[in-house]
N, C-alpha and C positions, 0 to 999 in steps of 0.2 A: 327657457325654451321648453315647449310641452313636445315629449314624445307621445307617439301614438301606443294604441295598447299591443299591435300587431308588433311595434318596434321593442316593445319593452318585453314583449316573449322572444321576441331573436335576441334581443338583450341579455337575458334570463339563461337562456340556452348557451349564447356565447361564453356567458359565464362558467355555467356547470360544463361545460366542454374545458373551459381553462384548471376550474379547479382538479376534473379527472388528468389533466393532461401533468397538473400538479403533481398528483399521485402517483403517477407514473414515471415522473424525474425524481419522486423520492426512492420508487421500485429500484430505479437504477440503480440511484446512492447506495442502496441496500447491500443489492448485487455486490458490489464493490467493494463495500466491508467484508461480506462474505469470504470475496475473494481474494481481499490482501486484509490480514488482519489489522486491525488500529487498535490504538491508544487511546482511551476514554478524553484525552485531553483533543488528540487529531480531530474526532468523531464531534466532539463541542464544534469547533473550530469550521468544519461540514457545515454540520447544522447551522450554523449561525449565516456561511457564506449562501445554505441555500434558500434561506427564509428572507435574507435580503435580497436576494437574484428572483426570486418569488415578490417578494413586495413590490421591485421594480418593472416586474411583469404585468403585474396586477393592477398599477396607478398605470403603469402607460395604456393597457387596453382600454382600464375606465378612462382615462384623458381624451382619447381618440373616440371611444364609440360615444359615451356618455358625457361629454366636454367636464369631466372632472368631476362632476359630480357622484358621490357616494351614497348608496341607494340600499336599504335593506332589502330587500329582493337581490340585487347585485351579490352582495354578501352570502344570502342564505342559498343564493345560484352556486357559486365558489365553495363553501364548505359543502353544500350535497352536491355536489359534483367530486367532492374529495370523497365523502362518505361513500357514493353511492363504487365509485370504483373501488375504493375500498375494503365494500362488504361484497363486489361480483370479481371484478377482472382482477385485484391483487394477487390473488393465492395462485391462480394461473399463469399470472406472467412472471413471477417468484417461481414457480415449478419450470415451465419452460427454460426461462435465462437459467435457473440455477443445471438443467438438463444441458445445455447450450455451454454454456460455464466447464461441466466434465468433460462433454465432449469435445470442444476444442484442448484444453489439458490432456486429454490420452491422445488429442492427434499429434499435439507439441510433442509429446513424451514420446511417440513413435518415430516423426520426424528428426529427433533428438536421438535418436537408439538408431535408425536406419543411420544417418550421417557417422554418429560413432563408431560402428560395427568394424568399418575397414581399420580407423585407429587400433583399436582395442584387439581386432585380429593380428596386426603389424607388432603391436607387442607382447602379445604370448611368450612369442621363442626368448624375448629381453625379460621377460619376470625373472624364472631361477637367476640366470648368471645376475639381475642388476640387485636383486634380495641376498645373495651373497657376499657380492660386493661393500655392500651397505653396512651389512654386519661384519663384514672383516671392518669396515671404515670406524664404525662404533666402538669395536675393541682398542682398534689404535688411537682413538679421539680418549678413550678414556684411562689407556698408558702417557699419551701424551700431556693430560691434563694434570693426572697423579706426578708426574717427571719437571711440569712447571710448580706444580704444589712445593716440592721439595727444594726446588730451585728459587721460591721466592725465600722459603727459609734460610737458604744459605743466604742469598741477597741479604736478608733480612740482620743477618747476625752481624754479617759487613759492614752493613750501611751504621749498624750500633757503637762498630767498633770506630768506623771512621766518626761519626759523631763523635766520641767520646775525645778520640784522637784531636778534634777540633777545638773544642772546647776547655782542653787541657791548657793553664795558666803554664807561661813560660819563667 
């Protein structure tokens, strides 16, 4: 089936539209590392899920626009369409999201500190007396422990003797 040439420039275009739009679900990915750190093995594992969620994208457009057929033009559409966002709108929308990214973080962090404020007011007056407490409880956790110390010795010497008691030929 012959496309026209007017079709095979919307073709063209569709493409380098897909392959920018590419770029731009890898910007995410990015973001996202950025944002929660990974594991060089996680980050594989990424990458692999989104070069196939990408390949999948890429055969069903050509299926649909182009009935399946693979077309060097298609291709060179798709990677300059990656390069071409890549060398303009990357570092922009990296700088944005990552601006985006802190500022939601200080608003968490605020909404986080508003909400806790009444807590943490509630227990001022409870710090001294429960810090004292604690440390009396510490002292007696470690009388008590020294006093089972001693106590499994004496156990200890019992249980040798009843052993021995036991085992005594009549």
């Amino acid at each position: 089936m012959q496309v026209s040439v007017q079709g095979q420039a919307a073709l063209f275009l569709l493409c380098a539209l897909l392959g920018g739009s590419m770029g731009l679900l890898y910007d995410g990915l990015r973001l996202l590392r950025r944002m929660i750190p990974h594991r060089r093995m996680l980050v594989q594992a990424e990458d692999g899920i989104y070069w196939m969620t990408v390949a999948v994208l890429v055969f069903a457009v050509l299926l649909r626009q182009n009935h399946g057929q693979i077309r060097l033009f298609l291709l060179l559409g798709i990677f300059g369409g990656m390069g071409l966002y890549g060398l303009t709108l990357s570092r922009l929308v990296m700088a944005v999201g990552e601006g985006v990214l802190r500022l939601v973080k200080r608003l968490l962090l605020l909404l986080l500190t508003i909400v806790l404020t009444p807590f943490r007011l509630l227990c001022l007056p409870f710090r001294r007396p429960a810090a004292k407490i604690a440390a009396f409880c510490a002292k007696q956790r470690k009388k008590y422990l020294q006093l089972c110390k001693v106590y499994v010795k004496i156990k200890a010497g019992t249980l040798r003797r009843d052993i021995r008691f036991l085992r005594r030929k009549p």
